[in-house]
C-alpha positions as CSV (number, residue, x, y, z in Angstrom):
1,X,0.0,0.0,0.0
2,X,1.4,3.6,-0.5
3,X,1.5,6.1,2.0
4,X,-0.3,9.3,0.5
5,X,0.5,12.7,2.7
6,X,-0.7,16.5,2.3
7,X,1.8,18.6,3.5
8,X,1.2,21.4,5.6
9,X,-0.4,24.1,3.3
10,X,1.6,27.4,2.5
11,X,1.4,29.7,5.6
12,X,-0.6,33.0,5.7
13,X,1.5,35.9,5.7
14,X,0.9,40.0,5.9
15,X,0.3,39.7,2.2
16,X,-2.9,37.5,2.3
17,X,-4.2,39.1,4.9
18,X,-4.2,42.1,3.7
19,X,-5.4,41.0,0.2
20,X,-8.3,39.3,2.3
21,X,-9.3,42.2,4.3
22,X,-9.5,43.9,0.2
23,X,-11.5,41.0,-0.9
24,X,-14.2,41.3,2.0
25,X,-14.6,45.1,1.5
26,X,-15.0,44.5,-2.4
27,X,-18.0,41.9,-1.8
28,X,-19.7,44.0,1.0
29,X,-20.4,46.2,-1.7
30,X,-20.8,44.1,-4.8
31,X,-22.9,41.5,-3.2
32,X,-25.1,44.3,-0.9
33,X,-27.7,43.4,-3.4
34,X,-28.0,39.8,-3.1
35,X,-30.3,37.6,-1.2
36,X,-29.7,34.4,0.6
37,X,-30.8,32.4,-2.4
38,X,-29.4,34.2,-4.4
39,X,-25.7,33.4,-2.7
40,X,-26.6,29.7,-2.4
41,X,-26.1,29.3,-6.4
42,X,-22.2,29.5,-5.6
43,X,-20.0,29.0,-7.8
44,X,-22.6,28.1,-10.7
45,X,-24.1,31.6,-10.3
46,X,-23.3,33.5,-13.3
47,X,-22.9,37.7,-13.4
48,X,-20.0,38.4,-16.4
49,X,-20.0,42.4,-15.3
50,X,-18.9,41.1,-11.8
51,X,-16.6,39.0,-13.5
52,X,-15.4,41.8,-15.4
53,X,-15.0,43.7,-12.0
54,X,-13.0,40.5,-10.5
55,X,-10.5,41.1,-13.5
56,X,-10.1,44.9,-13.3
57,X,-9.2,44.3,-9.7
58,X,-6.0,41.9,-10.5
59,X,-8.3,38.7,-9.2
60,X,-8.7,36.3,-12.4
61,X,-4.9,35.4,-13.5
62,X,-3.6,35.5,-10.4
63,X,-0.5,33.1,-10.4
64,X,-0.2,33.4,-14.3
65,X,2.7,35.0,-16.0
66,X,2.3,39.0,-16.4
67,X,3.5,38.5,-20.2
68,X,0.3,36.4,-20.5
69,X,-1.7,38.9,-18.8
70,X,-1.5,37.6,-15.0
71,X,-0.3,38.8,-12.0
72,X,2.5,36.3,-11.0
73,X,1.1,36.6,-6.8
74,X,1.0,33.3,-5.4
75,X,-1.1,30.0,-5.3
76,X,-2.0,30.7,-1.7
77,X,-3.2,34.4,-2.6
78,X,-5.2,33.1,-5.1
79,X,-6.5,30.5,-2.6
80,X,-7.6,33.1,-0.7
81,X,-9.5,35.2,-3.3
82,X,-11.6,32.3,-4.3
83,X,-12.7,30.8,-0.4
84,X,-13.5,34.4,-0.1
85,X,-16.1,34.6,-3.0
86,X,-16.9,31.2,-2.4
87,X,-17.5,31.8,1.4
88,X,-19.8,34.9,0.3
89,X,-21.9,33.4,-2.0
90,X,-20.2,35.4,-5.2
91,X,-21.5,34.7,-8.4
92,X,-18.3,33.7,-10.0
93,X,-19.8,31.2,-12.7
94,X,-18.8,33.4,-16.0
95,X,-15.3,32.8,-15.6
96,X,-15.0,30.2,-13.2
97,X,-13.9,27.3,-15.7
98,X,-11.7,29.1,-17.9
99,X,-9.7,30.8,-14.6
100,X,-9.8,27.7,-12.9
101,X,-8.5,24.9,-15.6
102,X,-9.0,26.1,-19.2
103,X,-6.5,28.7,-19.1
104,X,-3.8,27.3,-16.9
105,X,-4.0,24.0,-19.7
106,X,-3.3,26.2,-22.3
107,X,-0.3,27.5,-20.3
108,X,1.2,24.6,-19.9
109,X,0.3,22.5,-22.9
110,X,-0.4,25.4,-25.8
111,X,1.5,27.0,-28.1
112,X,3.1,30.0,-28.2
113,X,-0.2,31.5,-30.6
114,X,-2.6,30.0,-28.3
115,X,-1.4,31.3,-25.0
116,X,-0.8,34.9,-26.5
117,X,-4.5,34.7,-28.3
118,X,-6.8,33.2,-25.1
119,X,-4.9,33.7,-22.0
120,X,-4.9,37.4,-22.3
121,X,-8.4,37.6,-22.7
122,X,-9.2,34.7,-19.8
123,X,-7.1,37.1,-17.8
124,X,-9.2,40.2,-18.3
125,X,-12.7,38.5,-18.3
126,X,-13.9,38.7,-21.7
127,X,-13.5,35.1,-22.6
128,X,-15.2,31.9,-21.1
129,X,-14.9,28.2,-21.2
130,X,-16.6,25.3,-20.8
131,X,-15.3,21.5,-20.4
132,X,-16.3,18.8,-23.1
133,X,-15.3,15.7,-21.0
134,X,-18.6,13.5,-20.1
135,X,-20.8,11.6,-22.4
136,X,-24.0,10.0,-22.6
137,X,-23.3,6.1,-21.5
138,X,-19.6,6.6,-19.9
139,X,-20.2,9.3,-17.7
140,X,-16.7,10.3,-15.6
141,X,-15.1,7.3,-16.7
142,X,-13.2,9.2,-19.4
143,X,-11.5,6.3,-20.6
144,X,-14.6,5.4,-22.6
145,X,-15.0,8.8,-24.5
146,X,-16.4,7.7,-28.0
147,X,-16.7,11.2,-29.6
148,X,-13.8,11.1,-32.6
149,X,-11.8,13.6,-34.1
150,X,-10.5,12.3,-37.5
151,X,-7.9,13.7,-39.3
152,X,-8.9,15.4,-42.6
153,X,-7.2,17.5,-44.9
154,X,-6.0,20.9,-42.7
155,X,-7.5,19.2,-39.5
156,X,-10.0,17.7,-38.2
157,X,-13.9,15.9,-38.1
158,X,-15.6,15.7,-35.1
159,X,-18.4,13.2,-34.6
160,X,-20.1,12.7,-31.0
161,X,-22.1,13.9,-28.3
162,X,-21.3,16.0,-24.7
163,X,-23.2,15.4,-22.0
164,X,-24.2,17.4,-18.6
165,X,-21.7,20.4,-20.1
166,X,-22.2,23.3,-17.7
167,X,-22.2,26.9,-19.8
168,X,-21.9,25.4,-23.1
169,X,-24.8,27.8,-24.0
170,X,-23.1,30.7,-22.8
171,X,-19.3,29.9,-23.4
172,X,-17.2,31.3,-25.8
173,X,-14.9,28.4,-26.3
174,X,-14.3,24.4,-25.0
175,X,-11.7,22.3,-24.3
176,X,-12.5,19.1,-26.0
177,X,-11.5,15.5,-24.5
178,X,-12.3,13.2,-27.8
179,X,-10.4,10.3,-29.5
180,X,-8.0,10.9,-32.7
181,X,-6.1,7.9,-32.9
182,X,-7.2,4.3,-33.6
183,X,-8.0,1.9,-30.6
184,X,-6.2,0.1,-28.9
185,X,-5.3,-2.3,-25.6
186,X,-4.3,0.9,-24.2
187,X,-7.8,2.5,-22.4
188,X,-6.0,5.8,-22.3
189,X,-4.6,5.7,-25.5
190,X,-5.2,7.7,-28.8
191,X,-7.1,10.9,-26.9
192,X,-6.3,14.3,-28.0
193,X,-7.8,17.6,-26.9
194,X,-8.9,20.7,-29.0
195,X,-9.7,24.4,-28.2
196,X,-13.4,24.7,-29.9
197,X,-14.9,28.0,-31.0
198,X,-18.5,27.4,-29.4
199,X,-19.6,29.0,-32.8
200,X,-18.0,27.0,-34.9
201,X,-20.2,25.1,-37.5
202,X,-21.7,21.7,-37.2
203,X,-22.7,22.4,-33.1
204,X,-25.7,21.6,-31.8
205,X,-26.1,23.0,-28.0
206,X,-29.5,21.5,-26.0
207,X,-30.3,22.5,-22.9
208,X,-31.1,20.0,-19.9
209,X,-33.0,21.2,-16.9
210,X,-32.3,19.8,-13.6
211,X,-34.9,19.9,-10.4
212,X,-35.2,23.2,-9.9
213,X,-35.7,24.2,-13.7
214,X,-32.4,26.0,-13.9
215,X,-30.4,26.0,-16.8
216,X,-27.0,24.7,-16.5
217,X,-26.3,21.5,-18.3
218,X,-26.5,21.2,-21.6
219,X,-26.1,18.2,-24.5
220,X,-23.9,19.3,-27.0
221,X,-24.1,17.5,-30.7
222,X,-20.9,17.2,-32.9
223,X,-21.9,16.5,-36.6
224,X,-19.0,17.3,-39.1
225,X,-17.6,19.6,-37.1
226,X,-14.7,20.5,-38.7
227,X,-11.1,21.6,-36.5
228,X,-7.9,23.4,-38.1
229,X,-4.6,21.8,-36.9
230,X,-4.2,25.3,-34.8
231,X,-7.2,24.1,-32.9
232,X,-5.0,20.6,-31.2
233,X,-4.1,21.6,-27.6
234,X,-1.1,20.4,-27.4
235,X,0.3,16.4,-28.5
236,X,-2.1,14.4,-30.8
237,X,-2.3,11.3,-28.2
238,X,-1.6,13.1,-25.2
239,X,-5.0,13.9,-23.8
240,X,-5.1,11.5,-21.2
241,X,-1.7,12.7,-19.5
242,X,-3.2,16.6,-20.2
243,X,-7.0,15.9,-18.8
244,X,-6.0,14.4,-15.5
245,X,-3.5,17.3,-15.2
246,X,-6.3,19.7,-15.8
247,X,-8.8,17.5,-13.3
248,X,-6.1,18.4,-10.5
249,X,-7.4,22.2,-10.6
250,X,-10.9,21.0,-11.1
251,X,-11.3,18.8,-8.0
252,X,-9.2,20.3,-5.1
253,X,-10.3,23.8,-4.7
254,X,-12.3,25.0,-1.8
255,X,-15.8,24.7,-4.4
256,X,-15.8,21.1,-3.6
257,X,-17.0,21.9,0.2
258,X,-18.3,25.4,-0.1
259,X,-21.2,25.3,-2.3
260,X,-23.4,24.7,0.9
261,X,-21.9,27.9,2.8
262,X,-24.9,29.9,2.6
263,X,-26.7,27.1,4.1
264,X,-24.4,26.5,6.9
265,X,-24.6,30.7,7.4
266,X,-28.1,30.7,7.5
267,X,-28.9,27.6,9.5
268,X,-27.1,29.2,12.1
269,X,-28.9,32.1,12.0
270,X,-32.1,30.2,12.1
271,X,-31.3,28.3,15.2
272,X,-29.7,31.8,17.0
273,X,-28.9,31.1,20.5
274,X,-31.9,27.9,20.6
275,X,-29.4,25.1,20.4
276,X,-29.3,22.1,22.6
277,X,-26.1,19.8,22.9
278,X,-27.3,17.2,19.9
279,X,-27.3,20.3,18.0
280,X,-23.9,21.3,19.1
281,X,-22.4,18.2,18.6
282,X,-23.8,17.5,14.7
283,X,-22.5,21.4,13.8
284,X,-19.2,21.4,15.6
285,X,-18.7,18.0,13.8
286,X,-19.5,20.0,10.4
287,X,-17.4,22.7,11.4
288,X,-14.5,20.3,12.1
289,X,-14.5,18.5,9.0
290,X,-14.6,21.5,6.9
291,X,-11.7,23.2,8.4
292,X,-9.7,19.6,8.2
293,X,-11.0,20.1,4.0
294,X,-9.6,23.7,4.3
295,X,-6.1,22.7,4.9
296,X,-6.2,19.6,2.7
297,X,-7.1,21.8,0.1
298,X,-4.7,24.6,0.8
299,X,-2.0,21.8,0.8
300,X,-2.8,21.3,-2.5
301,X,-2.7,24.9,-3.5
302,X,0.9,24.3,-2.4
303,X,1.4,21.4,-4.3
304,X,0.1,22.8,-7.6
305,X,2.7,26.3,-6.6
306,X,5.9,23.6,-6.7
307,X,4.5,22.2,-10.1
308,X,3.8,19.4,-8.3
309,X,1.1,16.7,-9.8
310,X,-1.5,16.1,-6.8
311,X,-4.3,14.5,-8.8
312,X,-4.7,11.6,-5.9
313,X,-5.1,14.0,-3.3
314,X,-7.4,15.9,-5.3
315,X,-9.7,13.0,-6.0
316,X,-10.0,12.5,-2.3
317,X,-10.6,16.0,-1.3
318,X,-12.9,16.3,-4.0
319,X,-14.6,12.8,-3.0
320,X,-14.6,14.2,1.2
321,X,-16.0,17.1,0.5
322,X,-19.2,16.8,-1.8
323,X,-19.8,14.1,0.8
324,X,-20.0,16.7,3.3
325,X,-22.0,19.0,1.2
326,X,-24.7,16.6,0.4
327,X,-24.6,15.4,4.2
328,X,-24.7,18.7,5.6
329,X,-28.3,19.5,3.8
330,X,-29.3,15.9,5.9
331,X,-28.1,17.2,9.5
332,X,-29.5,20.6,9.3
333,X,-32.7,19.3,8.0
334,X,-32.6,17.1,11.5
335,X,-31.7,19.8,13.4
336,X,-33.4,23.3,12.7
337,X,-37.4,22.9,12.7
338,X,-38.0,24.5,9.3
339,X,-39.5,22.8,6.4
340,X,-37.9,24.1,2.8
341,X,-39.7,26.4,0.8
342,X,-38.3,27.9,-2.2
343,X,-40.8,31.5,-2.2
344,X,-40.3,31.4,0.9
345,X,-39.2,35.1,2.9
346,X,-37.3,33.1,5.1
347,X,-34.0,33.0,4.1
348,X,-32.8,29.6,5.5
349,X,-36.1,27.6,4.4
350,X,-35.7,29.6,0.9
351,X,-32.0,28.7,0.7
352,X,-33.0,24.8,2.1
353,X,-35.1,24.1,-0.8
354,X,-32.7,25.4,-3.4
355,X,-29.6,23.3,-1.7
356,X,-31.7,20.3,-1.1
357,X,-32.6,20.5,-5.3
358,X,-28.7,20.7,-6.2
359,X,-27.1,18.4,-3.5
360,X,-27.3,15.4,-5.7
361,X,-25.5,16.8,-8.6
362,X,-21.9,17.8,-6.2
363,X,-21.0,14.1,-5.9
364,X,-21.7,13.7,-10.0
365,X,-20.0,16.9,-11.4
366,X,-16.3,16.7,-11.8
367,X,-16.1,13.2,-11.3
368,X,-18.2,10.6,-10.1
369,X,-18.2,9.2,-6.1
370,X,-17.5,6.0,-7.9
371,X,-15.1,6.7,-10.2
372,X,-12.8,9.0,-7.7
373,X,-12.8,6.2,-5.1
374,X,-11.5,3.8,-8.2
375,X,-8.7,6.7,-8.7
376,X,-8.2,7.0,-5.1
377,X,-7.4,2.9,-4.6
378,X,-5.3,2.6,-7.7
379,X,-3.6,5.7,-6.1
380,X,-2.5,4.1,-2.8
381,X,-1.8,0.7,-4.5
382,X,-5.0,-0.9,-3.3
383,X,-6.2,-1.9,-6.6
C-alpha cells in the first residue's frame, strides 16, 4: 500500500491578509444586493460584469505570467481570493472554468499563438470556457469517450455527443477531450484535446434542466464539425496525460466543500442562540470536517505552486468534500425545525429548498463518487 501525505499548506503571511481584508470590503459592496438564495447558487451563479470587475481588480490570472496577462502573486493568494467569493456566495460562474482549468491547460500545454490569443483575454474576463469531457453512457469514466476527431485535410472531423456540459450555451470556447487515434489495448490511449470555437459550424447545444428548472447543463451535438490543426491543444495522443492534469485544478479547490456555505450561514442564524447539545455536537462536527478540507485543500494549493502533480489527493478532497455538502443538507434538515420552501421570505427555508434540489448533482460533477474512489485505490496501491 502507498503512504499518501498533504503537506502542511503554504502559511498565511501580511500579504494574504491584507489581500483578504480587500476581498471582504470589495464583496460587502458588490454583493449588498444579493439575497440568501441568491448566494446559495455558488460558484454556478453567473454575473460576467462582476466578472469583469474581479478582472479589473487583479483577481482572475492570479498566479499566471504578467506576459500572458497575469499577475505572478502566489497560489496561496489566489486561494484566498476564491474561499473568499466562495464563502460569500459570489457569483463567479462566467469565468469560473476558464480561470480555474481552461486557461492554466493552455499554459502549460499550448503554443506560443494560443497562450498569446486566449490567456490574455481569460485574464481580463472577456472570454469563457466550458469543459467537453462526459458523455451519454460513460459518464466520468473518461476512458470510454467515443466522440472522434478524424484527421482530414488541414485538421480535423468531429463526430459525438457531450453530456451534462455546464455553460456550453453561454461559453465562448471548449476544451474538447475526444479520440484521434485508432484503438487500442491501451484505455488511455489515442485521446487528444482541441480548443473549440462554441460558434464553430456543425454544433448543436440543447439544454437540460435539472430539479429546480435552472439552466446549466447542456447536451452538445458534434456532426461534421470541422477543426484546423491550430485548434490541437497540445500532442495528438496526449490527452489523457493533459485531462487528468487539468482535473487536479478542477477537483481540489475549496468549491468542492463550499457550495453549501450559505446554508451553513443561514442555519445558524435560524437556530440563534436555541441550540441544545445534539445540535452542538452534529455542527461542531461539520465545522470540524470542513476546516480539516480547508487545509487539505490549501495543501494542494501548495502542491500545484511547486508544479507538483497532486491529482490523488485531489480526488479525495474532492470525494470528502461533496460528501460533506450533500450530508450537511441531511443534518441541518434534522436539526433546525424548518421545512424548505423555495418562495419562501425566510431566508434559510428559501435557501434549504434550493440546496436540497442541487445536492445530488456535487458528488456527479467533476467526477463521479464511484469513479474517484477507483482513482483513489489505484492511487494508494489498493487496486
Amino acid at each position: 500500500m502507498t503512504q499518501l501525505t498533504f503537506a502542511p499548506p503554504p502559511p498565511n503571511t501580511e500579504a494574504t491578509e491584507t489581500l483578504r481584508a480587500e476581498v471582504r470590503a470589495f464583496l460587502d459592496v458588490e454583493l449588498a444586493h444579493m439575497t440568501p438564495r441568491q448566494r446559495a447558487q455558488s460558484w454556478s451563479g453567473r454575473d460576467p460584469a462582476f466578472s469583469k470587475k474581479m478582472a479589473e481588480r487583479g483577481w482572475l490570472g492570479m498566479t499566471w505570467p504578467k506576459k500572458y496577462g497575469g499577475h505572478e502573486r502566489s497560489a496561496l493568494e489566489r486561494y484566498v481570493v476564491l474561499e473568499e467569493m466562495l464563502a460569500a456566495g459570489a457569483p463567479v460562474g462566467a469565468h469560473w472554468i476558464a480561470d480555474r482549468q481552461s486557461a492554466p491547460s493552455i499554459l502549460r500545454f499550448g503554443t506560443e499563438e494560443q497562450k498569446q490569443f486566449f490567456v490574455p483575454k481569460i485574464a481580463r474576463g472577456d472570454l469563457f470556457f466550458c469543459i467537453g469531457m462526459s458523455e451519454p453512457d460513460s459518464g466520468s469514466d473518461l476512458a470510454a469517450t467515443r466522440t472522434r476527431a478524424t484527421a482530414v485535410e488541414g485538421g480535423f472531423k468531429v463526430n459525438g455527443t457531450k453530456v451534462w456540459t455546464s455553460g456550453a450555451h453561454v461559453a465562448h470556447y471548449m476544451i474538447l477531450f475526444c479520440r484521434t487515434d485508432a484503438k487500442s489495448d491501451d484505455r488511455h490511449g489515442g485521446v487528444s484535446q482541441f480548443i473549440v470555437d462554441m460558434k464553430t459550424p456543425g454544433i448543436k447545444i440543447s439544454p437540460i434542466y435539472d430539479l429546480s428548472h435552472e439552466h446549466h447543463f447542456n447536451e452538445v451535438v458534434f456532426e461534421d464539425m470541422f477543426l484546423p490543426t491550430s485548434a490541437l491543444l497540445g500532442n495528438q495522443g496526449d490527452g489523457w496525460k493533459q485531462v487528468t492534469g487539468e482535473l487536479a485544478y478542477e477537483r481540489s479547490g475549496p468549491d468542492r466543500f463550499l457550495s453549501t456555505f450559505t446554508l451553513l450561514i443561514e442555519g445558524f442564524a435560524m437556530l440563534g442562540e436555541n441550540v441544545d447539545d445534539r445540535a452542538k455536537i452534529a455542527l461542531g462536527r461539520i465545522v470540524a470536517h470542513l476546516m480539516t478540507l480547508r487545509r487539505m485543500s490549501r495543501s494542494i494549493a501548495g502542491m500545484l505552486q511547486r508544479g507538483e502533480d497532486p491529482a490523488v489527493h485531489a480526488a479525495i478532497v474532492k470525494e470528502l468534500g461533496t460528501s460533506l455538502e450533500q450530508e450537511m443538507v441531511e443534518v441541518l434538515r434534522l436539526i433546525v425545525d424548518a421545512e424548505p420552501d423555495g418562495g419562501a421570505d425566510n431566508p434559510y427555508v428559501a435557501v434549504l429548498a434550493h440546496t436540497i434540489m442541487h445536492a445530488p448533482s456535487f458528488s456527479l460533477r467533476g467526477g463521479t463518487r464511484e469513479i474517484l474512489r477507483g482513482m483513489i485505490a489505484r492511487g494508494l496501491g489498493l487496486r
